[in-house]
N, C-alpha and C positions, 0 to 999 in steps of 0.2 A: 889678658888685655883686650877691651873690648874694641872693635876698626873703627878709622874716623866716621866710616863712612854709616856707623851704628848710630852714634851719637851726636851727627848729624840730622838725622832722620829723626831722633829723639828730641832736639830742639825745636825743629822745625814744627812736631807736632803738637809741643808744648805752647808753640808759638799763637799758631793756628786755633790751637783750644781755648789759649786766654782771650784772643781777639776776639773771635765769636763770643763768647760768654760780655765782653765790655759792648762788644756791641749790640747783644741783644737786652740791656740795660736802658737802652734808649730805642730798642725799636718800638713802633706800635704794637705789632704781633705779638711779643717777645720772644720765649725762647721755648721750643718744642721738638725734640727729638726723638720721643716715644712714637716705636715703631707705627703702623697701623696695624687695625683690626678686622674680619670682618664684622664682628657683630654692632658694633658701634657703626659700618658701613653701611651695613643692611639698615639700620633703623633710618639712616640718613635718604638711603634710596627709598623710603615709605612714605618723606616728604610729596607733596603734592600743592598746589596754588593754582588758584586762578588766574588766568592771564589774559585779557581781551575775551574776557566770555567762558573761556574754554581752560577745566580741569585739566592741569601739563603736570607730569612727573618734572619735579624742579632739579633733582640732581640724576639725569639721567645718564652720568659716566659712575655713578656710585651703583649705580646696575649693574653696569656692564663690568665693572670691575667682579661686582660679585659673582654675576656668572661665568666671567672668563677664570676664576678661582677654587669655584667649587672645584673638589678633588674627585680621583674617578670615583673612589667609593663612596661619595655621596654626601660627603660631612666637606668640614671648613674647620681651618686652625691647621697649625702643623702635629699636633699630637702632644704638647705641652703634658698634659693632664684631661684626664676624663672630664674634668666640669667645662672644661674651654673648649675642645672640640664640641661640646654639650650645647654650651650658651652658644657658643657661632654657628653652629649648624640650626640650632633652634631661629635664634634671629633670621638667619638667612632662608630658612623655610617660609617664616612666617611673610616675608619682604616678597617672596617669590608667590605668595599665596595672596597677597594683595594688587602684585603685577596682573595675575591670574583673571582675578576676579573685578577688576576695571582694566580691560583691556584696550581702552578706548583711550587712555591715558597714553598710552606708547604704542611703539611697533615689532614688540620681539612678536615671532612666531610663536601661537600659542602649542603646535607640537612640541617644539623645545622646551618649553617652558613645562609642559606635565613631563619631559623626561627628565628633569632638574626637579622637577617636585617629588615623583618618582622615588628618584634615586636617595635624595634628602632622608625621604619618612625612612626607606627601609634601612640607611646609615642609623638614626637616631633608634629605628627599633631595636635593633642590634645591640648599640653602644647604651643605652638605657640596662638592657637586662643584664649587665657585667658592672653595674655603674656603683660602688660602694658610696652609700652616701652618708654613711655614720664617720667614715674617715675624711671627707670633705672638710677641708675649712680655708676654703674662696671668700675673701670678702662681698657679703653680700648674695651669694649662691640660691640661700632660704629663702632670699625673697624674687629673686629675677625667674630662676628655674620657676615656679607654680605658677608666674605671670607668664611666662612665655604657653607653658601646656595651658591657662586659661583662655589666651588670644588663640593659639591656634586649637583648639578646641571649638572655639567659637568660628574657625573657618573650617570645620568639619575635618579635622586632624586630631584624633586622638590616642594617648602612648597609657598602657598598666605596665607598670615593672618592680621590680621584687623591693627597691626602696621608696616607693611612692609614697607610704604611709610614715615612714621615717621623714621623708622632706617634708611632708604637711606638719606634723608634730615641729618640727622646726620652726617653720612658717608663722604658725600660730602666737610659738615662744614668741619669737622676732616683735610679730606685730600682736602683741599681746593688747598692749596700752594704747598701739597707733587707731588714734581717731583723723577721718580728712582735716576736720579745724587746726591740728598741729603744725600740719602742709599750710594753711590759710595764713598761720601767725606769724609773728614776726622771731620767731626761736630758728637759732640756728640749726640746721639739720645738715648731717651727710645724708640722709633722704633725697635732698634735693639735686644730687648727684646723681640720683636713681629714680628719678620720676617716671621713666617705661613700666619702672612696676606697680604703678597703679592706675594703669591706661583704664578706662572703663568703672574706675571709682574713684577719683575726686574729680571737680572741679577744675579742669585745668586755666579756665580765667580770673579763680582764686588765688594761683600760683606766680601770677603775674609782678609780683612784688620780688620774686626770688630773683629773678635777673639780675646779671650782675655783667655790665657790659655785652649785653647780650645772651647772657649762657646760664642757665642751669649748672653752677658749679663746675665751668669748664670742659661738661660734659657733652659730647655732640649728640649721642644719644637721649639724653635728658631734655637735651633741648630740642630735637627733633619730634621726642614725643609731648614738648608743647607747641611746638609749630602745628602739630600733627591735629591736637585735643584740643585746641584754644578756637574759641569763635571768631576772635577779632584776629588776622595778621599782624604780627611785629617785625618789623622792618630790623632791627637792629638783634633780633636772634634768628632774622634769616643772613645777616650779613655776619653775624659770627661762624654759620655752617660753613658760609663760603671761604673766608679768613682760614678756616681749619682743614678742608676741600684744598685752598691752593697754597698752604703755609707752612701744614703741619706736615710729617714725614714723607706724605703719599704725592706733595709736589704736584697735585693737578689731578692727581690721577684718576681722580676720586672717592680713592679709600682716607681716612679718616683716621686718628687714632682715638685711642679711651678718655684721653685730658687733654685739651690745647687751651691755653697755654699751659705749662708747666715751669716758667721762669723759675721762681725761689727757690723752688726742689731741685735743678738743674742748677744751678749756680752753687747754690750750697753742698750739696754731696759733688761736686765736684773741687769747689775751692777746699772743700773742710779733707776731704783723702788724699789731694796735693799738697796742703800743705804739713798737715799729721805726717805725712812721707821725706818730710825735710824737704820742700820744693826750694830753691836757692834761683827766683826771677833773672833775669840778667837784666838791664836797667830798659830796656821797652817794654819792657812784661810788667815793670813795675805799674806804669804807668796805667795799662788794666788792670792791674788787681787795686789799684787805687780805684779807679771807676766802679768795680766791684763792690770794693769796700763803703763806698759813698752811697751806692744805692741798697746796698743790706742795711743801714745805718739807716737812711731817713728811713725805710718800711718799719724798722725794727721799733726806730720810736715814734711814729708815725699810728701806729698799730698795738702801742704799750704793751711792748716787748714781748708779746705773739704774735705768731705770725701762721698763714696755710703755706699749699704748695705753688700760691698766685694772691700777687698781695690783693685786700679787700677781701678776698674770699673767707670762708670758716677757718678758723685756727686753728693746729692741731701739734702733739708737743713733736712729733719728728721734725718737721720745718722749721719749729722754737729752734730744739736744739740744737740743729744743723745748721742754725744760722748763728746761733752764742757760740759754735766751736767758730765757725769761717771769721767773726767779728774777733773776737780776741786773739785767736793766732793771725790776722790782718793787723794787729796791732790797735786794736778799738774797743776800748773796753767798754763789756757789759756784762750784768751780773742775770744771775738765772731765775731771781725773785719771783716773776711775774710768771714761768716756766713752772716752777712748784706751787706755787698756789692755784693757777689755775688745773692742773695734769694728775698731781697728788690725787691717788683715790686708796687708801686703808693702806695693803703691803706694796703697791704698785704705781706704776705711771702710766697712767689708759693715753691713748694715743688721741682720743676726742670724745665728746659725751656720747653716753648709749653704747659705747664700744662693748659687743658681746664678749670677746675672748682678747685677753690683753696683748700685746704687739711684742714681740722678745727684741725686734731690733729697735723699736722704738725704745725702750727702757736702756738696752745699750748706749743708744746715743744721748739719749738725758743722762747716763749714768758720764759718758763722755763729757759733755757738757759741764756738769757738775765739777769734776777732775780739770776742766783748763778755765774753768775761774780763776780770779785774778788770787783768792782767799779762798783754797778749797776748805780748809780745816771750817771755817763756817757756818759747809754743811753735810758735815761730817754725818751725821742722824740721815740725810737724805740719801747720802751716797750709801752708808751701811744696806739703809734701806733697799737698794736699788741692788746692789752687791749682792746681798742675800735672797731677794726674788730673782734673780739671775742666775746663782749659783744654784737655787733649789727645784729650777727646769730643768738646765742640764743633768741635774742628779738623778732628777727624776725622767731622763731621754728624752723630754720633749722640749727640744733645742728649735724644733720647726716656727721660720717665721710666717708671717702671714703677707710680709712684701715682697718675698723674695725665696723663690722654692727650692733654690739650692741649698744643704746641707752646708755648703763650707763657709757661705757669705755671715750667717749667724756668728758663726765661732770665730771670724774674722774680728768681726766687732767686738767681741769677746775679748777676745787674745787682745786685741791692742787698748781695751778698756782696764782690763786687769793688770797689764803691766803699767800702767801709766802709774794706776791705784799705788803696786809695789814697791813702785820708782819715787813716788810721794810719801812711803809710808817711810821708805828708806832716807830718806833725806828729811826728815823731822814734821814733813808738811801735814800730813794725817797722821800724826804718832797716837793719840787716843781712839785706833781704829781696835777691833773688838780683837784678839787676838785667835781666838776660837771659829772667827771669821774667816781672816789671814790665812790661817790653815786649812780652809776649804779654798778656798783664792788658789792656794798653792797644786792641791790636787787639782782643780777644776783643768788649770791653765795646762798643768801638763796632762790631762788626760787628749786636750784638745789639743796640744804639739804633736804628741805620740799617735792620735789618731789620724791627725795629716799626715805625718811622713810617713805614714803605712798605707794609706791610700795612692801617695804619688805613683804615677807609672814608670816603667823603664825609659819610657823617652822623656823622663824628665817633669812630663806634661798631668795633670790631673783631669779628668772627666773627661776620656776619649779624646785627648787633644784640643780644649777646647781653649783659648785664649783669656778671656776674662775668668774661667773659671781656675784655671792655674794663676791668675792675678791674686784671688783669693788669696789661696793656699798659700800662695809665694810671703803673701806680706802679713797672713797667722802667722806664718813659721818667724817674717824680720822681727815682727814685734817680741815674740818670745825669745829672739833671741835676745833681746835688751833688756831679759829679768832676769831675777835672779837661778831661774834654771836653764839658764842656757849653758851654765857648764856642765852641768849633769848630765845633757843630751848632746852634749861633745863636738867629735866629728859627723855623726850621723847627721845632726840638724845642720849645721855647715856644708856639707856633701848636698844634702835635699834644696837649701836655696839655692847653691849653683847649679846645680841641673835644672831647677825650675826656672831660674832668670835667664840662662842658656837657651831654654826651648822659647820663651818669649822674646826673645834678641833674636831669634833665626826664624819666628817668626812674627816679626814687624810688621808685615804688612795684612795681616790677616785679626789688627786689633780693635780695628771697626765692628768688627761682625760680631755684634754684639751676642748673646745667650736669651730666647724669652725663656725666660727667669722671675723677670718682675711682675708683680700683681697688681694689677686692674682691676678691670672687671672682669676681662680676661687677660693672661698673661701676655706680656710685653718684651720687647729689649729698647737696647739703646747705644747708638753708637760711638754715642760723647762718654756714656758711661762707661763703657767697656773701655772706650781711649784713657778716661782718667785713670782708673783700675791699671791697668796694663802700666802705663807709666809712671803710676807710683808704685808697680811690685820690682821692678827695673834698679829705682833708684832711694827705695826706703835704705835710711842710717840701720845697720846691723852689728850686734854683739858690743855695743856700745856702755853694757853696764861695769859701775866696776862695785869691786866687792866694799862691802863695809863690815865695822864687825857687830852692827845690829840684823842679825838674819833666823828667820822661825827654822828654816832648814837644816839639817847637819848629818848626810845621808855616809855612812863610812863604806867609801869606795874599797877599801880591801876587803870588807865582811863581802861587800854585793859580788866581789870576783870570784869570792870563796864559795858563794851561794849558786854564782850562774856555774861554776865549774861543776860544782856537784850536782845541780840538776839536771844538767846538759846530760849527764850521765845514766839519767833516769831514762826509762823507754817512754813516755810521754811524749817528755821534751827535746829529743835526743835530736829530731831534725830540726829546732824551731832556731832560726841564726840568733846567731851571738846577742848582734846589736838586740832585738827583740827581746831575748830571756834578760838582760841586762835592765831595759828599760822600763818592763815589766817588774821588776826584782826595785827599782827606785821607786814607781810608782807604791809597791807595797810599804816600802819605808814611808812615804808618804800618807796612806794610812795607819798605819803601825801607834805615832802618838795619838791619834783618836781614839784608837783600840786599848790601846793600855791606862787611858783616862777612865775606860767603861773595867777594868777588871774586878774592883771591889763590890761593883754597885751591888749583885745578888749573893755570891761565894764567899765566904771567909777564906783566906789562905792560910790558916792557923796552922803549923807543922805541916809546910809542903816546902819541899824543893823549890828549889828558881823554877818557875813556869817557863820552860825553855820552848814549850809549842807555839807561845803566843806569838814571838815573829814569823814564823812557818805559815799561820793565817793569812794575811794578807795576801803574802806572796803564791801561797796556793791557787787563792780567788783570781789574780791579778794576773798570774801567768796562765790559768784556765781560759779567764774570757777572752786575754788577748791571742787563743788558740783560734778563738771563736769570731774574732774579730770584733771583740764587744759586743756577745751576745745578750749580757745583764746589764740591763742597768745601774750605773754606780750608787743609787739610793738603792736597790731591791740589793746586789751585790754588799754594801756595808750591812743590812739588815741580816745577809748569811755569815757575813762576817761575826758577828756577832753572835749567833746561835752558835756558830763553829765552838769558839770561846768558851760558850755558857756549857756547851754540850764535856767538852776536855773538863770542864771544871766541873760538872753532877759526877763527871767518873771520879773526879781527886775525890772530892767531898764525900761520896760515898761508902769508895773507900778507906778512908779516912779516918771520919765520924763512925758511919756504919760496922763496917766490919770491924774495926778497932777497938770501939766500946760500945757496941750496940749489940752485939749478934746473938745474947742471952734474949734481946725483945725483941727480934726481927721480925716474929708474925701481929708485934704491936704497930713499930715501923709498917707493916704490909698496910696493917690497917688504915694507917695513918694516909699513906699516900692512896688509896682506894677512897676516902673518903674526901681528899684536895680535891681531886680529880673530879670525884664528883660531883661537887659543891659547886653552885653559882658562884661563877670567877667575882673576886672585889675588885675596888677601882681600879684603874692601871697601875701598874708598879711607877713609872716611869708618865711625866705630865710631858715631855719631849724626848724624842729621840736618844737625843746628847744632852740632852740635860740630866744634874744628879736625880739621885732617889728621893722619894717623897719622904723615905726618913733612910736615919744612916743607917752602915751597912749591918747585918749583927753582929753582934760583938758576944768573945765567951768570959771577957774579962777575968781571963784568970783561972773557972772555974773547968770542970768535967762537962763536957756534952752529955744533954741529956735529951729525953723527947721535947720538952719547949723547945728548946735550941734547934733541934733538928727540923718540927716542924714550921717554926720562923721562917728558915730559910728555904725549904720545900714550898713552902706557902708564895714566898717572893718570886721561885722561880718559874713557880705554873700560872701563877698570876700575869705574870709576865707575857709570858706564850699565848694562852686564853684571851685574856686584853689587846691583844695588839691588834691595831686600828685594822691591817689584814684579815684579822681572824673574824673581826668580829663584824665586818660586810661581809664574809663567805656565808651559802647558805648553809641552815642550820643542821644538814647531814654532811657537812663539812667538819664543823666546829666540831660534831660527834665523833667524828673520823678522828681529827688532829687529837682530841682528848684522851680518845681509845688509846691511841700510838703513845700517844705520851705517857700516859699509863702503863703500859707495857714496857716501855723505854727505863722507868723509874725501876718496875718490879722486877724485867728482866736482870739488872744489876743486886735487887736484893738476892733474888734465884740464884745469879752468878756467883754472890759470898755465900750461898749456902753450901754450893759444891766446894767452893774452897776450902770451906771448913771441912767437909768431909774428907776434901784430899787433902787435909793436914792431920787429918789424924790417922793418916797413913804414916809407915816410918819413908821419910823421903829422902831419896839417894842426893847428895850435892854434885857429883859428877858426870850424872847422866839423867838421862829421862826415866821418870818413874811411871808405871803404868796406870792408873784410875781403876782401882778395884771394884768400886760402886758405882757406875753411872747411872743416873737416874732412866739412863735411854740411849737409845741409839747415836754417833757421832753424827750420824744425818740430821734425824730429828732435832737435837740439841744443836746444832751448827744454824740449822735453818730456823731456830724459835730463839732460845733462849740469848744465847750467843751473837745473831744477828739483831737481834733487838738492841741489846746490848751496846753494840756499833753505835746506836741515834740514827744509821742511815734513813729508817722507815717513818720515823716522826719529824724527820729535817725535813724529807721529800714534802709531805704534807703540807708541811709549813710555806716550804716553797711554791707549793700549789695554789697557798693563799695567798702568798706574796705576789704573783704572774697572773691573776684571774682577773678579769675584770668584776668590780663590785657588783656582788648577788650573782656571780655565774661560776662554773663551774671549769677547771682545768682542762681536765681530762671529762668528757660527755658521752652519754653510752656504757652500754655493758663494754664492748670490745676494746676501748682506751682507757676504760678503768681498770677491765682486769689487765690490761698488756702491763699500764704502767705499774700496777703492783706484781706483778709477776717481775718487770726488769729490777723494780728497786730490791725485790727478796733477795734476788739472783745476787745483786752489787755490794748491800751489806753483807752474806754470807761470803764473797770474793772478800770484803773490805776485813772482815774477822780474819780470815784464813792469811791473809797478806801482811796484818798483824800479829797475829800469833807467829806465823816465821818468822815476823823482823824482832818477835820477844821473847823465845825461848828461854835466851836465857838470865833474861830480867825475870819473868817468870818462876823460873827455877830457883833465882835467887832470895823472891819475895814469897815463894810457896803459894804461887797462883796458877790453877789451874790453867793450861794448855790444849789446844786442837793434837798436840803429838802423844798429851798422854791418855787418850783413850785407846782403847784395846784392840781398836781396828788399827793403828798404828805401829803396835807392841807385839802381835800375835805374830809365830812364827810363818806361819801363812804368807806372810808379806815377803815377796823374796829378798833373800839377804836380811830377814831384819831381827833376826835373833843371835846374840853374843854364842847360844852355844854351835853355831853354824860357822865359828871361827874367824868372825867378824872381831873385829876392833871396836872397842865407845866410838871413836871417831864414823866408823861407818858405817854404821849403825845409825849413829845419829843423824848423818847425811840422808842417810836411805830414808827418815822419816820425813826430812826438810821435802826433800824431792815427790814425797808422795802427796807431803801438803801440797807446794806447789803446782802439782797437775794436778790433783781435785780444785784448785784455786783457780786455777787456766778451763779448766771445763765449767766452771760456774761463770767468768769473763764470757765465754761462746753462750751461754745460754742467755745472759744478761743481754750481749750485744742481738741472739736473734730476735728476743723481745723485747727489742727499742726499734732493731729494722721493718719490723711486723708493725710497732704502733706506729711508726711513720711511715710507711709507703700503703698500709692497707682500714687505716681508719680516717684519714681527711684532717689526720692535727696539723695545726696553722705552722707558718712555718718560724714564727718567733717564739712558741712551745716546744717546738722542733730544735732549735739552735739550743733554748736555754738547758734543756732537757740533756741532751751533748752534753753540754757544758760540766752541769751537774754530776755527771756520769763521770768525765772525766778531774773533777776536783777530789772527786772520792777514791777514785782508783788512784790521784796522787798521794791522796795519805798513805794507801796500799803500798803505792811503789818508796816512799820516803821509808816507810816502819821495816820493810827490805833494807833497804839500804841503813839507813840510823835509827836508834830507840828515842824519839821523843818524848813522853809520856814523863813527867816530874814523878820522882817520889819520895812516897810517903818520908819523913827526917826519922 
């Protein structure tokens, strides 16, 4: 029971936020709570005017703020990110370098001022040569960084560092097409929000048009550097610096933030997250959110229904949307017409024209939008739309938004987008949604439950205690509780919101303080935002869905207890808690129908057993990476899913087809696959992913396998491999690689039925192990070649190489992390054989398939205890073989594991090579450890 004296305070705040928001509706100013900057400060202290004759620094408290701010070590920002300590120290250098050199303007000491110069360049030398600029994406970065090293270049400040030529290539992209005339005309631009970066090439009395009450797009920078660049004086975009000087967050001070105003964006993502949280006004409040409602309304059609982050300004769809969800859940209808026709570009919703990389929360919130029209089903085509490029970042890990650099705020939007979606699909309103869809919907949502409640901390709290960032998480987790898997995630998801709404009730008064988080030009906070946040994770409606009985789900809770209890058992997973192996083990149910939609597509299953591996799949993957904390991505991860699959089924098919009626033309077979392999791959087997095959599957209707037959489906399956859009950007002694291994991978298993046969035409004991009279080689040699091959461990790895690389680069680089990592993989498939062959003796035995226990190194009396006439028992005997496996299998693990600690700690592999590598390591040694404990392997009828 929460004290009065909580929900008190809770009101009170609520009270406080609407009032401010109604009344910044009618202020002049409006409304601006985005922190300050310095680099927006510094461009503002570069103003200068004439005043009775004599050149005056005009904002000389925006100096002095900036030098009373520099840090010791010489930079400005708090450390957000390398690009924002970057831009504000660069601005701030550049602002100090202009004090410098008209000293006649003011009065700071110019000693001081070269030891703030000083300090500056040697902060920026520093923080430049660590500076990664290929993983950079700052809106607008490409263009401000090269203008900044241009101006202070030109004040005799100049920086080389290792991605300089990376930034120019950017630059160039950026402003490919930009000519000055564009700047001249009358086309709307977010250019004009960034007019400092073309100080010294355009025109800035050409720009004159752009004003818009003043401002350059809101921006005090922008407008500074045409106060700055402009011949004639404007009176009224000096009187917007001041407006923003003594309005905006800095109160006088004379720091400045990045936008003033920011009205429409402040109202809306504030009304639109209060009321999504089931806000309930009490009747004063109404009375604001009316006032609210009234002024979203006239902009809205005022503006034909787009809108920016300040009305009149450029339009852009996150303010659209964010203003369609606050107007209809305000009880004011409008529809999102004018939002998709202008925003719509091919698979996506661009956030405004020329957007280089598209905005993932902005498509949330259109995708939002979309979902609280009045007729979703309408725009059903749109929302798929939006659903599916959403669901296909996440899959593919790049969830990163571009407004906001917290990991949890994306997946926020997410969570409570996708549920809304399911709650509509449920209830008849989107019923012709794709169903194929639906089911990634379902994974997506709970990959991102399961990944929050694994982050929370022990006090409750997410990201070191930080208030708005446990708002997040708090109200992912409410919104999924109102889907359909919230009963799946049980008590654990229930446990996680009260501890997380706990730690923001106790601390209340710390909800101000907002997170810079948000992106500018540089990053920002905000204190309204973090209040709304905060008070809507407090009071979101939870666990509110009820069952119907139209549901894509139907995960059996006894098989998953049966499943976690026997894995728990496994040395893997032995310490990973309950709730975790549990949620893991649903997730993989979760995949499971996608994977068994893909079983026919290449393999016949013509006289096989129940393919009893294929749910083992998932759950392997599923419980691997969440070892790893989500070290693969859930696209690359389905992709090995998939190999896993294809790899269980060449062994059924081969031996199957192969050894069953083949073995009379096995060295035709040999040829056969020597020459697939060799062959220029033909088209892709597969036009998508998930989509079926370009033609059906083979079929033997009826008749005897023969070489057509075999090579059909050979043909589908290397084509497949060779094709894939991975393989086929790897370079081209990559593709050679993967081909070689795969080849081997095929011929190792003919090799394999070769020795079968010869050990069947041994006479073969059924009660014990019989000895391998013929081996073509030594147990070594044959362990570590034919046998390991055998596994697929060696041609998966590859493949995974392609999958983890980036296009045309290479995995592993260097002699020394290529041979490490073929040296660990040897080492793991001849572990992965040996771990099998214990856990198949005696399916082996039963099928007359050669074994690692019957060669001679095994059998010979030499082995202590291992010969019957030494008075041993079958039984112990046979144990003494197991055992001997087992330690040559435990000594292959030790050699595996020192050459993966060798290729990580002593060749420089990145550390997401690093993780996934782990990962992999350990999915293989769990088929090891499962074929120990149960025989999964279908067989032959």
């Amino acid at each position: 029971m929460r004290p009065p004296t909580f929900w008190l305070q809770l009101q009170s705040r609520i009270d406080i936020l609407l009032k401010n928001l109604a009344d910044g509706c009618s202020s002049p100013h409006g409304l601006g709570s985005m922190s300050t900057c310095c680099y927006d400060t510094a461009w503002v202290a570069m103003i200068s005017k004439e005043i009775e004759g004599k050149r005056t620094w005009l904002f000389p408290s925006s100096f002095e703020y900036l030098i009373g701010s520099q840090a010791l070590d010489g930079g400005w920002g708090d450390g957000a990110s390398d690009i924002d300590v970057i831009l504000n120290t660069m601005a701030g250098l550049l602002a100090l370098k202009h004090h410098q050199s008209t000293p006649e303007h003011g009065n700071v000491l110019q000693s001081d001022l070269d030891n703030h110069i000083h300090r500056a360049i040697s902060f920026l030398e520093k923080k430049l040569q660590t500076w990664d600029v290929e993983s950079t994406d700052h809106v607008g970065f490409e263009i401000l960084v090269p203008t900044h090293l241009r101006l202070l270049a030109d004040q005799g400040v100049t920086f080389s560092f290792p991605g300089l030529e990376t930034l120019i290539n950017l630059n160039q992209t950026k402003l490919r097409k930009f000519v000055p005339e564009f700047l001249y005309s009358d086309i709307p631009t977010t250019l004009t929000h960034s007019l400092e970066a073309f100080a010294g090439q355009v025109d800035f009395d050409k720009v004159k048009h752009r004003l818009d009450f003043g401002s350059m797009m809101a921006s005090p920078s922008s407008t500074a550097a045409y106060l700055i660049h402009a011949s004639q004086w404007d009176d009224e975009a000096e009187a917007f610096i001041r407006a923003a000087v003594e309005f905006g967050d800095g109160k006088g001070s004379g720091a400045v933030p990045s936008a003033f105003p920011i009205t429409i964006f402040e109202l809306t993502w504030v009304i639109s997250t209060l009321m999504e949280s089931g806000l309930s006004p009490i009747e004063e409040n109404k009375g604001h959110l009316n006032i609210v409602a009234e002024y979203l309304e006239k902009h809205f059609h005022q503006q034909n229904g787009v809108l920016g982050f300040v009305p009149t300004l450029m339009v852009d769809a996150d303010d659209t949307a964010k203003t369609i969800i606050s107007l209809n859940m305000l009880g004011k209808r409008v529809r999102p017409d004018r939002l998709i026709e202008v925003f719509k570009n091919g698979g996506h919703f661009r956030t405004y024209a020329g957007e280089r990389n598209p905005s993932f929360s902005a498509n949330c919130n259109i995708l939002s939008a979309l979902l609280h029209s009045e007729e979703p089903s309408q725009y059903t085509r749109e929302i798929e739309l939006a659903v599916q490029f959403l669901c296909d970042l996440h899959s593919s890990g790049d969830m990163r938004d571009k407004w906001n650099t917290c990991d949890i705020y994306p997946r926020m939007l997410l969570a409570h987008a996708l549920t809304v979606l399911l709650q509509l699909w449920q209830n008849g309103s989107l019923k012709d949604l794709s169903k194929d869809l639906l089911h990634k919907v379902h994974i997506v949502l709970w990959e991102i439950l399961v990944q929050t409640i694994q982050e929370q901390q022990s006090t409750g709290a997410w990201h070191n205690g930080s208030c708005e960032i446990t708002a997040y998480a708090t109200l992912t987790l409410a919104a999924g509780s109102n889907s359909p898997l919230a009963t799946l995630l049980g008590e654990k998801l229930q446990t996680s919101l009260v501890y997380g709404r706990a730690f923001l009730e106790a601390n209340i008064s710390q909800w101000d303080k907002g997170e810079t988080i948000w992106v500018e030009k540089v990053s920002y906070s905000s204190a309204v935002l973090s209040n709304a946040y905060c008070i809507s994770a407090v009071q979101a409606p939870t666990f509110t869905g009820t069952a119907t009985g139209d549901s894509l789900i139907n995960i059996p809770s006894k098989a998953i207890s049966k499943f976690a209890q026997f894995y728990s058992c496994l040395p893997l997973f032995a310490n990973e808690p309950s709730w975790r192996l549990r949620l893991s083990l649903i997730e993989g149910s979760l995949w499971f129908p996608r994977l068994a939609a893909r079983r026919l597509d290449i393999f016949p299953r013509t006289n096989m057993e129940e393919d009893k591996y294929l749910q083992y799949i998932p759950q392997t993957w599923t419980m691997s990476n969440s070892l790893h904390n989500g070290a693969l991505e859930p696209d690359l991860m389905w992709e090995m899913m998939v190999i896993s699959m294809l790899n269980y089924q060449a062994d059924e098919f081969l031996e199957a087809v192969v050894e069953e009626h083949l073995m009379d033309q096995i060295d035709a077979v040999s040829a056969l696959v020597e020459r697939l392999c060799d062959d220029s791959p033909a088209e892709p087997v597969f036009s998508d992913v998930d989509g079926p095959a370009a033609n059906q599957p083979v079929s033997l209707n009826g008749h005897r396998p023969d070489m057509h037959y075999v090579e059909q489906v050979l043909r589908r399956f290397i084509t497949y491999l060779l094709t894939h859009p991975a393989v086929v950007r790897s370079p081209p002694s990559v593709q050679r690689t993967l081909r070689r291994e795969l080849k081997v991978f095929i011929l190792a298993h003919l090799a394999h039925a070769q020795d079968n046969a010869r050990f069947r035409a041994q006479t073969l004991a059924t009660d014990r192990t019989t000895e391998f009279a013929s081996p073509r080689s030594s147990y070594y040699s044959w362990v570590r070649s034919t046998s390991a091959d055998h596994t697929s461990c060696p041609y998966s790895f590859h493949f995974l190489s392609c999958l983890i690389a980036k296009p045309g680069e290479l995995a592993f680089k260097g002699p020394r992390q290529r041979y490490l990592a073929e040296d660990m993989c040897r080492h793991l498939a001849t572990m992965c054989r040996q771990y099998n062959d214990y856990g198949s003796i005696a399916r082996d035995r039963a099928e007359k398939n050669l074994n690692s226990v019957n060669f001679p190194e095994f059998c010979e009396e030499g082995v202590e205890g291992a010969g019957l006439g030494l008075g041993k028992s079958v039984v112990q005997v046979e144990q003494k073989m197991k055992d001997e496996l087992m330690w040559v299998a435990e000594y292959e693990r030790e050699c595996c594991m020192a050459a993966l600690d060798r290729l990580e700690n002593e060749t420089g592999l990145d550390k997401r090579t690093r993780r996934i590598l782990r990962m992999f390591v350990d999915v293989t040694d769990s088929y090891g450890q499962i074929y120990v404990a149960r025989d999964i392997a279908s067989r032959m009828r």
